[in-house]
NUPAVEX-626558 format. One record per atom (N, C-alpha, C): atom name; residue number from 1; chain; x, y, z; residue in one letter. Coordinates in Angstrom, 1 decimal, m for minus. Atoms other than C-alpha are relative to their C-alpha. Layout:
<r CA; NUM; A; <X; Y; Z>; a>
...
This chain:
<r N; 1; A; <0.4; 0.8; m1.1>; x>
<r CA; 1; A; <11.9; m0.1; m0.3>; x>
<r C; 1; A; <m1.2; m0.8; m0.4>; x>
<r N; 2; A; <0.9; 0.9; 0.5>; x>
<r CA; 2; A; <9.8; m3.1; m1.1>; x>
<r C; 2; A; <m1.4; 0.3; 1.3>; x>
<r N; 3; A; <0.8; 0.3; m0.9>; x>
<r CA; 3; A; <6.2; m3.6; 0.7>; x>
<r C; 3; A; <m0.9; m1.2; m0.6>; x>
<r N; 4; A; <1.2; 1.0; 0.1>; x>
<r CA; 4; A; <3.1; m5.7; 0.9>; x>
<r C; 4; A; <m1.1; 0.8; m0.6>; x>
<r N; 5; A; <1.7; m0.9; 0.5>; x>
<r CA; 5; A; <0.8; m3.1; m0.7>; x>
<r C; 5; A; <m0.8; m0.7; m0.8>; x>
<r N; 6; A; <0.2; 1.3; 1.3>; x>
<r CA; 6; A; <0.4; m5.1; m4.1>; x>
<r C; 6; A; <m0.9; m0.9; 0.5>; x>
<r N; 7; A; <0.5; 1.5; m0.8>; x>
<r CA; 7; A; <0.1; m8.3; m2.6>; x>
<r C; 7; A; <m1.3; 0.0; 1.2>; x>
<r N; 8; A; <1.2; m0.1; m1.0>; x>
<r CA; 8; A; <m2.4; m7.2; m0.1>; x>
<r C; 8; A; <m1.3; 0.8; m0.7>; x>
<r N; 9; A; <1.2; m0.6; 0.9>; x>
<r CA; 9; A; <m4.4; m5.2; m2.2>; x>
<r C; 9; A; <m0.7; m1.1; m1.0>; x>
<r N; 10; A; <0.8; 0.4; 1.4>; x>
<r CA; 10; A; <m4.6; m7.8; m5.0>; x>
<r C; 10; A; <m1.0; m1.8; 0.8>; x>
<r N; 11; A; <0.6; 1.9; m1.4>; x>
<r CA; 11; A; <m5.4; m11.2; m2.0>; x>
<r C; 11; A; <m1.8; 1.1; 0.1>; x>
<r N; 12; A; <1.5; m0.9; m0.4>; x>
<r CA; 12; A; <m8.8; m8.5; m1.8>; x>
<r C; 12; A; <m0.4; 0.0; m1.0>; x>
<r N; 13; A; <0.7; 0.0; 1.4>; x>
<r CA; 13; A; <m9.7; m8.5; m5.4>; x>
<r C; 13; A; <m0.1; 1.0; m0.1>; x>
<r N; 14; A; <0.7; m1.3; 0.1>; x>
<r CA; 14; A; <m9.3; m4.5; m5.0>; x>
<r C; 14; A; <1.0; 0.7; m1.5>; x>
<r N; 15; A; <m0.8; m0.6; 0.9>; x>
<r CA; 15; A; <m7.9; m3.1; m8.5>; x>
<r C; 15; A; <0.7; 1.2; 0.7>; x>
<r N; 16; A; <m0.6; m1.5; m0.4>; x>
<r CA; 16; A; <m5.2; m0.2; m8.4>; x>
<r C; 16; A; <m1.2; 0.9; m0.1>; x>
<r N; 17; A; <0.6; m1.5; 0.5>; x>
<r CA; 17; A; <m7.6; 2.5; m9.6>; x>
<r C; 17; A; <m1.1; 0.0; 1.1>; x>
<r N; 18; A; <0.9; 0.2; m1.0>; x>
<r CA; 18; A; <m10.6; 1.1; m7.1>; x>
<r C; 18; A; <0.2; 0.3; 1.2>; x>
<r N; 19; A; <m1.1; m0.7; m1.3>; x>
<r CA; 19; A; <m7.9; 1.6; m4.4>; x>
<r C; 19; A; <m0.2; 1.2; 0.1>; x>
<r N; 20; A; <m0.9; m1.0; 0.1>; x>
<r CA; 20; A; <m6.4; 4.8; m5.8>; x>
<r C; 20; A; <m1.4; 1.0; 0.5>; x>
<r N; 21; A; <1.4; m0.7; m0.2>; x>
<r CA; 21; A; <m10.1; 6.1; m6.1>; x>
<r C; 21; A; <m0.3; 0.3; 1.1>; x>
<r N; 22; A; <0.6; 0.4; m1.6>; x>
<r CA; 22; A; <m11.4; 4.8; m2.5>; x>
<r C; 22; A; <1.2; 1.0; 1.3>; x>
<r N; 23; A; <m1.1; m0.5; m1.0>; x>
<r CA; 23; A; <m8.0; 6.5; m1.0>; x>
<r C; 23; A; <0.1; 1.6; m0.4>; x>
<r N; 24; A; <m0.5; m1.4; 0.3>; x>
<r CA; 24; A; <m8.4; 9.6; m2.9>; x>
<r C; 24; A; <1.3; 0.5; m0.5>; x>
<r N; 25; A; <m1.3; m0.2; 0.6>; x>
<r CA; 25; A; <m5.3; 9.3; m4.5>; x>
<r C; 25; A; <m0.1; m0.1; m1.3>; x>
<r N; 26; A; <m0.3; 0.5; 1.3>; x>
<r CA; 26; A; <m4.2; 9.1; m8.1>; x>
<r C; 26; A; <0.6; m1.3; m0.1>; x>
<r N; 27; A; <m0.8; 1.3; m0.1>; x>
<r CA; 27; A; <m3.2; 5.6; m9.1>; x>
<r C; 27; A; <1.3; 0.2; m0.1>; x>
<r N; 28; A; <m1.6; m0.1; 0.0>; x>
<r CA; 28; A; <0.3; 6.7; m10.1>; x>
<r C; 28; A; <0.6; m0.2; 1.2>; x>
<r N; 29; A; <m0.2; m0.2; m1.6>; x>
<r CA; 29; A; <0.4; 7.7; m6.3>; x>
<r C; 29; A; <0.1; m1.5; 0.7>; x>
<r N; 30; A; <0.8; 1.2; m0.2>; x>
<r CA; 30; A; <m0.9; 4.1; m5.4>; x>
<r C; 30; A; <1.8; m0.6; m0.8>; x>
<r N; 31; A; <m1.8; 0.7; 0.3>; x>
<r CA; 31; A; <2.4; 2.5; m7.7>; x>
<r C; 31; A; <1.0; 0.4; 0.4>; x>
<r N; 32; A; <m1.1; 0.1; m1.0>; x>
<r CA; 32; A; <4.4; 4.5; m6.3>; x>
<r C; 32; A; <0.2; m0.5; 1.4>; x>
<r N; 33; A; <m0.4; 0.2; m1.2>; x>
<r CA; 33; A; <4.0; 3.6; m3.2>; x>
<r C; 33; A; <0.0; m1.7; 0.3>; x>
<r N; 34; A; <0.1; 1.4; 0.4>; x>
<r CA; 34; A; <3.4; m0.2; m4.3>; x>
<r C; 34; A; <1.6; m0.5; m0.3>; x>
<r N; 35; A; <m1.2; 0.4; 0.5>; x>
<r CA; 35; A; <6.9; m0.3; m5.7>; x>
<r C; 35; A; <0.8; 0.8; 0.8>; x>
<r N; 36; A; <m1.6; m0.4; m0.9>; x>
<r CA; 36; A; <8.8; 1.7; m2.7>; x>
<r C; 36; A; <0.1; 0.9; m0.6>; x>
<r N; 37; A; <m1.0; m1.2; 0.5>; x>
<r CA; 37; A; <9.6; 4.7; m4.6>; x>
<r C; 37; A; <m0.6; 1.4; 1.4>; x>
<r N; 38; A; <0.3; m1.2; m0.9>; x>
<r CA; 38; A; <7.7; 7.2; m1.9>; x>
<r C; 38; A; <m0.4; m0.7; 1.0>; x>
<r N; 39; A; <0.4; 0.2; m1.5>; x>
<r CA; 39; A; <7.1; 7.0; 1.9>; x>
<r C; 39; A; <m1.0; 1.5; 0.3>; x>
<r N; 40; A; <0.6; m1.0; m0.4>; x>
<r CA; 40; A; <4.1; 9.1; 3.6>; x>
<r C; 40; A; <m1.0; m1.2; 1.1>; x>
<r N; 41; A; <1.0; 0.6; m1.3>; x>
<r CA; 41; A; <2.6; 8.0; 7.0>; x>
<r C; 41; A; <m1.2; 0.4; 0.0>; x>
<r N; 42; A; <1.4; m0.8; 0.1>; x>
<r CA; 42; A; <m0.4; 9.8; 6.4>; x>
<r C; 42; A; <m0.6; m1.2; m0.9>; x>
<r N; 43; A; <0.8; 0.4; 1.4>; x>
<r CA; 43; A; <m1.1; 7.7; 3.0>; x>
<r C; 43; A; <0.4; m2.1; 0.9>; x>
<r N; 44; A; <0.3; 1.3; m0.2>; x>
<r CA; 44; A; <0.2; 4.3; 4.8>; x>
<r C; 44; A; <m0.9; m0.3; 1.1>; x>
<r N; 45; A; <0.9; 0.3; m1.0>; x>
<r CA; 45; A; <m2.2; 5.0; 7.7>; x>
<r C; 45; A; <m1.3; m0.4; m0.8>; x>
<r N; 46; A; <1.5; 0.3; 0.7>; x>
<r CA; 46; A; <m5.0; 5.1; 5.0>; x>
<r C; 46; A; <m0.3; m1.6; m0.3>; x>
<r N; 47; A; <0.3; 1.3; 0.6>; x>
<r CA; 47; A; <m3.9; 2.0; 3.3>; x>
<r C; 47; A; <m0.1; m0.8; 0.7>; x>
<r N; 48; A; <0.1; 1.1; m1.0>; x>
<r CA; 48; A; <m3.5; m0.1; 6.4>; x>
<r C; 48; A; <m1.2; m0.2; 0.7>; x>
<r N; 49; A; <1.9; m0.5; m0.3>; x>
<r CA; 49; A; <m6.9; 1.2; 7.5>; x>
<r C; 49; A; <m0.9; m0.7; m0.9>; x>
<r N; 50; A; <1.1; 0.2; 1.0>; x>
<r CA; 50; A; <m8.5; 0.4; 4.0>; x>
<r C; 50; A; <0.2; m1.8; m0.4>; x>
<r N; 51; A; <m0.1; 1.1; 0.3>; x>
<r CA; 51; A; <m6.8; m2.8; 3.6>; x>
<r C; 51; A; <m0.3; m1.2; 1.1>; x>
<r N; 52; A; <0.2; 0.8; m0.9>; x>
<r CA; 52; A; <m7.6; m3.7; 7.1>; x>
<r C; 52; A; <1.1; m1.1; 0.3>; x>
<r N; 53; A; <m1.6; 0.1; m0.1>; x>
<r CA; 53; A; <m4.1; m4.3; 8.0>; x>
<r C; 53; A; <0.7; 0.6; 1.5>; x>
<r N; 54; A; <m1.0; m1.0; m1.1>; x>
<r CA; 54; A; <m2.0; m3.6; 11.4>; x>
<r C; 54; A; <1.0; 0.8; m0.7>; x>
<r N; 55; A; <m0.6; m1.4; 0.0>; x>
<r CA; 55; A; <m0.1; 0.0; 10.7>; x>
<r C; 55; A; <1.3; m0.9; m0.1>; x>
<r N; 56; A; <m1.6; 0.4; m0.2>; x>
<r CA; 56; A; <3.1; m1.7; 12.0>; x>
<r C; 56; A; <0.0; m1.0; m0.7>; x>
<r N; 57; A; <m0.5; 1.8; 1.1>; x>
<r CA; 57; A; <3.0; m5.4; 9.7>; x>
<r C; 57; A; <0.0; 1.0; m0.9>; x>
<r N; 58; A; <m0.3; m0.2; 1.3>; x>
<r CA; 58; A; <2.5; m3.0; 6.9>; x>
<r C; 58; A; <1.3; 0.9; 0.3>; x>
<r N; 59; A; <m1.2; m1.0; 0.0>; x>
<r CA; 59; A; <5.4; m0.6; 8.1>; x>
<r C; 59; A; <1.5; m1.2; 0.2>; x>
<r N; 60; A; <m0.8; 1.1; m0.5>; x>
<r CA; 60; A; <7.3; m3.9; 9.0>; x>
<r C; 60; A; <0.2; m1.1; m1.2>; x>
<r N; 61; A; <m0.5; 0.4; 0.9>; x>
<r CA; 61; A; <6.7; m5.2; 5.9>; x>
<r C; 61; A; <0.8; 0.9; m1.6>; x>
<r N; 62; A; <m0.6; m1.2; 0.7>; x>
<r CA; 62; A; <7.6; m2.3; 4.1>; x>
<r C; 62; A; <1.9; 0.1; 0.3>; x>
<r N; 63; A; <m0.9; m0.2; 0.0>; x>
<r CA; 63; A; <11.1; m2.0; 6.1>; x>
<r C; 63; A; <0.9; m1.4; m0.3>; x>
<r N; 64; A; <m0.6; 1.0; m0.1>; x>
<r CA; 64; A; <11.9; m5.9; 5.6>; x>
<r C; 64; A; <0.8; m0.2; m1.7>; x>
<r N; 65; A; <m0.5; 0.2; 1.6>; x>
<r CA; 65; A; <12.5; m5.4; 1.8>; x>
<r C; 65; A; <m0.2; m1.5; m0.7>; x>
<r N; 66; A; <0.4; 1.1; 0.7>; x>
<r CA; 66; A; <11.0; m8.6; 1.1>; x>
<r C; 66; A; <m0.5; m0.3; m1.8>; x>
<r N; 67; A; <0.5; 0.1; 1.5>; x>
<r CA; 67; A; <10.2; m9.6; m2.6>; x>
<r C; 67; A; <m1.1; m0.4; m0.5>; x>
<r N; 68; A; <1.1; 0.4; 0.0>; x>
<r CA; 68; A; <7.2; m9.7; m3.9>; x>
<r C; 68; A; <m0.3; m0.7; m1.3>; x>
């Protein structure tokens, strides 16, 4: 399942690892969830939070499978 993580993260000038770091995650964690391979509402509450993002555009862009 495609999202807007990437693309929203990178329109901010925030590296993966600056992310991964700031969220408490591992970057690996961070690609996965960039490239759709895992779902966790806990971890997209963070990033929609950190990216300063509505919850639902990122869950809305997440379910539209758009290409990034």
């Amino acid at each position: 399942m495609e999202n807007q993580i990437k693309e929203l993260r990178q329109r901010r000038g925030i590296s993966q690892q600056k992310c991964a770091d700031d969220l408490g995650i591992s970057m690996r964690t961070l690609q996965r969830y960039e490239k759709g391979e895992t779902e966790n509402l806990t971890h997209f509450i963070k990033l929609a939070n950190y990216l300063n993002v509505d919850l639902e555009a990122l869950l809305h862009a997440s379910e539209s499978g758009g290409n990034q």
